[in-house]
Each structure stands twice: as structure tokens, then as C-alpha cells.
PyMOL commands that place a pseudoatom at each C-alpha (Angstrom):
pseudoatom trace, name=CA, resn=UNK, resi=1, chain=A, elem=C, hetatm=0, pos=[5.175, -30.113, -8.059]
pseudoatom trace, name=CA, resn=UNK, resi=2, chain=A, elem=C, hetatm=0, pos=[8.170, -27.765, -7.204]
pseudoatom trace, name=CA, resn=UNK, resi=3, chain=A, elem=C, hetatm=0, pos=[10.774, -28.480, -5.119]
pseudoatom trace, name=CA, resn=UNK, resi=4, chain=A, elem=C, hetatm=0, pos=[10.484, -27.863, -1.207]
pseudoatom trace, name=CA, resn=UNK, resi=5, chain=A, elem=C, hetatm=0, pos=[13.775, -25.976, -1.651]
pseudoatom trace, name=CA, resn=UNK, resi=6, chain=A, elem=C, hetatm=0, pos=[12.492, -23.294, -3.754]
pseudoatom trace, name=CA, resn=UNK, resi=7, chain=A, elem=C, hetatm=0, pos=[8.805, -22.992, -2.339]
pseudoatom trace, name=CA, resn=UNK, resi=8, chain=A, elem=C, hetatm=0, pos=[8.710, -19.099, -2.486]
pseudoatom trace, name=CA, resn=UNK, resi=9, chain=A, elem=C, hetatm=0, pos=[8.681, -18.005, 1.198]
pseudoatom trace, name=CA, resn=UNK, resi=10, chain=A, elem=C, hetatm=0, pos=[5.065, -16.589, 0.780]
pseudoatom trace, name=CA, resn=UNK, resi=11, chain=A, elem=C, hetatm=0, pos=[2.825, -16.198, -1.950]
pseudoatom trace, name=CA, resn=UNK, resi=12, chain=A, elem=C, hetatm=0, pos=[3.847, -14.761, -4.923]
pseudoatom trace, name=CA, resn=UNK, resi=13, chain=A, elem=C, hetatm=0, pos=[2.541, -11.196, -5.039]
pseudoatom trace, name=CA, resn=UNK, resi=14, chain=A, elem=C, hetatm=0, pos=[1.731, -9.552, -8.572]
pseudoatom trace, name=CA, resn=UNK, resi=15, chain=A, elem=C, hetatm=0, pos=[3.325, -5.784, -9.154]
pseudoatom trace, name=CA, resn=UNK, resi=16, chain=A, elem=C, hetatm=0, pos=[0.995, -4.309, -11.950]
pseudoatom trace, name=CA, resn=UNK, resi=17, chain=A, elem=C, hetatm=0, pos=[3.085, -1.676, -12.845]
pseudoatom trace, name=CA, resn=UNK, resi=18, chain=A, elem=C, hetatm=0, pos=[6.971, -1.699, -14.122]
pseudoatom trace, name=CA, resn=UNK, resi=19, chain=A, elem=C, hetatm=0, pos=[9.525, 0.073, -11.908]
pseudoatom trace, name=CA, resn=UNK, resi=20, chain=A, elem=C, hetatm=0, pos=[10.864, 3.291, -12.405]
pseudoatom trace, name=CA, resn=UNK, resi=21, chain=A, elem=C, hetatm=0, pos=[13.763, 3.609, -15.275]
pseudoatom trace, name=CA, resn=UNK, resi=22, chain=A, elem=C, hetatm=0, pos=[17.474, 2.469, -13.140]
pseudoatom trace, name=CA, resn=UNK, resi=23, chain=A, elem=C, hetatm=0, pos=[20.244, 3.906, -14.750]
pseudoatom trace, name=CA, resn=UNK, resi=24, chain=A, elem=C, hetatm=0, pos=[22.321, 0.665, -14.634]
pseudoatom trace, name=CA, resn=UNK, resi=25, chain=A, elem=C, hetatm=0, pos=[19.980, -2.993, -14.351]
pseudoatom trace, name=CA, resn=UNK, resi=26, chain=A, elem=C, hetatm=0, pos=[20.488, -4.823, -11.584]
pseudoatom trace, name=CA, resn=UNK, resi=27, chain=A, elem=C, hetatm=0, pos=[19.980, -7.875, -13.253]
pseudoatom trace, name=CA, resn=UNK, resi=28, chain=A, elem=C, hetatm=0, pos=[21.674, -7.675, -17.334]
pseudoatom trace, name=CA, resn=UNK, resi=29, chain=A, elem=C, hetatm=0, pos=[18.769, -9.819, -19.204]
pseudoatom trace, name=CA, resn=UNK, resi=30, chain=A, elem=C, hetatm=0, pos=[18.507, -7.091, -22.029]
pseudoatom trace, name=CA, resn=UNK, resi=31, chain=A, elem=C, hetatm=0, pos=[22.223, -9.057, -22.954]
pseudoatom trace, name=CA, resn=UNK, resi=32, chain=A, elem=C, hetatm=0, pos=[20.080, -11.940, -23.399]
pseudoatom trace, name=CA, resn=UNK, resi=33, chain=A, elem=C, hetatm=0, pos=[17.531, -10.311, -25.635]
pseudoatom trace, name=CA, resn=UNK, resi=34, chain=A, elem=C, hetatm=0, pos=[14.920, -10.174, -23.032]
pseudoatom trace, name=CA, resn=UNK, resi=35, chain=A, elem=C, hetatm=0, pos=[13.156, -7.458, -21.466]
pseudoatom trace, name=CA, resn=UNK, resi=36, chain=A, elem=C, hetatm=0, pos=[14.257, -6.633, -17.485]
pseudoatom trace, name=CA, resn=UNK, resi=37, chain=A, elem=C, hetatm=0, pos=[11.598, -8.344, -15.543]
pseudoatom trace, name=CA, resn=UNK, resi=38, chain=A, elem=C, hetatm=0, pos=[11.730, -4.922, -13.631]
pseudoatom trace, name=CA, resn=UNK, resi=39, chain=A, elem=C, hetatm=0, pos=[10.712, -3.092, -16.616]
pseudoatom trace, name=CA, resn=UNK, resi=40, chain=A, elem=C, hetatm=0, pos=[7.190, -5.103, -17.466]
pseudoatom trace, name=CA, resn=UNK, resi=41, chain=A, elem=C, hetatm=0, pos=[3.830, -4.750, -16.275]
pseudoatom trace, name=CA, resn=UNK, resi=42, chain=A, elem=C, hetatm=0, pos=[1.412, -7.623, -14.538]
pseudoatom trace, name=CA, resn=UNK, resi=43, chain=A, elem=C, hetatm=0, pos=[4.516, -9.313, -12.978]
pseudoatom trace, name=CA, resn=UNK, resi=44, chain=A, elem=C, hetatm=0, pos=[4.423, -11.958, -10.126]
pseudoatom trace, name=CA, resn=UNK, resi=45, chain=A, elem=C, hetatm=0, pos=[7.206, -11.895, -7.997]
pseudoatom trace, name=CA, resn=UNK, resi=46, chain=A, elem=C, hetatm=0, pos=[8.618, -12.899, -4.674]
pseudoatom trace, name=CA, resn=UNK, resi=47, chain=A, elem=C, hetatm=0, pos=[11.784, -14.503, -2.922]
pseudoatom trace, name=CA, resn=UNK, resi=48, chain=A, elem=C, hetatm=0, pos=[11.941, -17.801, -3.063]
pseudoatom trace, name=CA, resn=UNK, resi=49, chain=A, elem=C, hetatm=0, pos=[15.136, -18.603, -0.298]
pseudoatom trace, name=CA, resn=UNK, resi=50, chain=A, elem=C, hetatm=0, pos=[16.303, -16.478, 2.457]
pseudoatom trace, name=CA, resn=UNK, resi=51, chain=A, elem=C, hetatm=0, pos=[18.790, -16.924, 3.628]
pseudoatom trace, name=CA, resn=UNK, resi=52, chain=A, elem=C, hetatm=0, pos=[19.795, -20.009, 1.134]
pseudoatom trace, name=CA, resn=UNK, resi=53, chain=A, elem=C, hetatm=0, pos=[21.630, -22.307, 2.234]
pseudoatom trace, name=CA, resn=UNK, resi=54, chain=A, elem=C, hetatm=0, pos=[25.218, -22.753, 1.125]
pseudoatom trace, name=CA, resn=UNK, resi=55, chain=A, elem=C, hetatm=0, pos=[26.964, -19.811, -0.620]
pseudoatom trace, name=CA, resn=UNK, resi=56, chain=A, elem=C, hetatm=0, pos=[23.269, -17.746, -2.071]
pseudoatom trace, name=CA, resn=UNK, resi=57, chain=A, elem=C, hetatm=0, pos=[22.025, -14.925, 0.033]
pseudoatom trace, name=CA, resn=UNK, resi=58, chain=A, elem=C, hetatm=0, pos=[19.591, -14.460, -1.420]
pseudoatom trace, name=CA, resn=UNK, resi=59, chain=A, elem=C, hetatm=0, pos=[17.314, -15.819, -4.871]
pseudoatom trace, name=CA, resn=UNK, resi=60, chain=A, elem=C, hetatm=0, pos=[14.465, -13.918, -6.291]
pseudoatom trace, name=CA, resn=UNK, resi=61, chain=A, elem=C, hetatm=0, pos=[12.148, -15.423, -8.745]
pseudoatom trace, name=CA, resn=UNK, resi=62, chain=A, elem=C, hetatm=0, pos=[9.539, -13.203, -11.225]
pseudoatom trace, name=CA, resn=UNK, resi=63, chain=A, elem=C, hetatm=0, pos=[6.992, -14.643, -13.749]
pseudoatom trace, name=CA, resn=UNK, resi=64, chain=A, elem=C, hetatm=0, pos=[6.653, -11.991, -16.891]
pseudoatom trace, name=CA, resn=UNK, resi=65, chain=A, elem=C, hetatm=0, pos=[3.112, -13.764, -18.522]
pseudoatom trace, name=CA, resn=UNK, resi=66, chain=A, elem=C, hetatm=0, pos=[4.243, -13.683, -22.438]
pseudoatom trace, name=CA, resn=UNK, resi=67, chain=A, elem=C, hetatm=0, pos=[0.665, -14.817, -23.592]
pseudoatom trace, name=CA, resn=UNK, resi=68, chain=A, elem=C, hetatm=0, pos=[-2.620, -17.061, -22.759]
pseudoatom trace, name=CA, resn=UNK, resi=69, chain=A, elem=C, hetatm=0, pos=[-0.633, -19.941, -22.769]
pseudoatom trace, name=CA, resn=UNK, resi=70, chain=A, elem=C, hetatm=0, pos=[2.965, -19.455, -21.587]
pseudoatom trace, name=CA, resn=UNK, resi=71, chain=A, elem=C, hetatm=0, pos=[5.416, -17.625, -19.487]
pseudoatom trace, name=CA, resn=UNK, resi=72, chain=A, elem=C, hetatm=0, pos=[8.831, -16.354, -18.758]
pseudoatom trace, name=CA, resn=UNK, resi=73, chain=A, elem=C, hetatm=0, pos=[10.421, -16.990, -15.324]
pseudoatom trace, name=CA, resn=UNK, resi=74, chain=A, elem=C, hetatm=0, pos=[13.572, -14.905, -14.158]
pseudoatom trace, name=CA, resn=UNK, resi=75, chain=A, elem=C, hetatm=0, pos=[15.819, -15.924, -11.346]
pseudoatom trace, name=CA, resn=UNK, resi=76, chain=A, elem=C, hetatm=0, pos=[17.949, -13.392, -9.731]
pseudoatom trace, name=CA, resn=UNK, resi=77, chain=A, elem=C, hetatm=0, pos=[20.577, -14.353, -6.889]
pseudoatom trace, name=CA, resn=UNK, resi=78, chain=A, elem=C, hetatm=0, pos=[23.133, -12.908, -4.914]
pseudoatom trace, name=CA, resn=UNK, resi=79, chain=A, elem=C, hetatm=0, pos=[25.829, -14.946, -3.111]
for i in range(1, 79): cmd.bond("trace and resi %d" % i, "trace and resi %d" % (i + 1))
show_as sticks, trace
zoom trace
């Protein structure tokens, strides 16, 4: 069960297609060895805090499906 904290405000929504190229990522995950989340197709997405409490504007959260059976979840925040 998640957290009540991080309950995304509304329902995630799924964005079919990737975003258009950005010249500079906002988010680096390619240093990671992972694909920007922006960058994939079929992901769900959607803000999960705003505004956070504390120091964090703002924290996004996207789900990249990897196969039948698993996931990758990205966070991205701003403070």
C-alpha cells in the first residue's frame, strides 16, 4: 500500500508517445545507464506532491513498463 505522502495527486495518466528530442535532459538518467523516462513510449506519469512539504517543490514520478512482469519507476524533484 503506498504511502499517503506520495499518493499521486490524481491518477496517473499514460503518455503513449516519447517527447520531442531536448537538447540538454532535464533529468541526467542516461549517466545512470538508463533511458530518459521522457524519451520512451507507453509511459505513466503524474505528480505525486505539490507543493511538498519541507524544502521539495515539486516531485514527479513516471513508470517506463520494461516487460510483462516488471517495471522501472523514475522520480524527478525540484527543491
Amino acid at each position: 500500500m503506498p504511502s499517503p505522502q506520495l499518493e499521486p495527486e490524481q491518477p496517473l495518466r499514460l503518455r503513449e508517445q516519447p517527447f520531442a528530442a531536448e537538447a540538454t535532459p532535464a533529468t541526467p538518467f542516461a549517466r545512470l545507464g538508463r533511458p530518459e523516462p521522457d524519451a520512451l513510449p507507453e509511459v505513466r506519469e503524474g505528480q505525486v506532491c505539490a507543493p511538498c512539504k519541507g524544502d521539495l517543490n515539486w516531485l514527479k514520478v513516471a513508470v517506463a513498463q520494461i516487460d510483462e512482469r516488471s517495471g522501472r519507476v523514475y522520480l524527478r524533484g525540484v527543491d
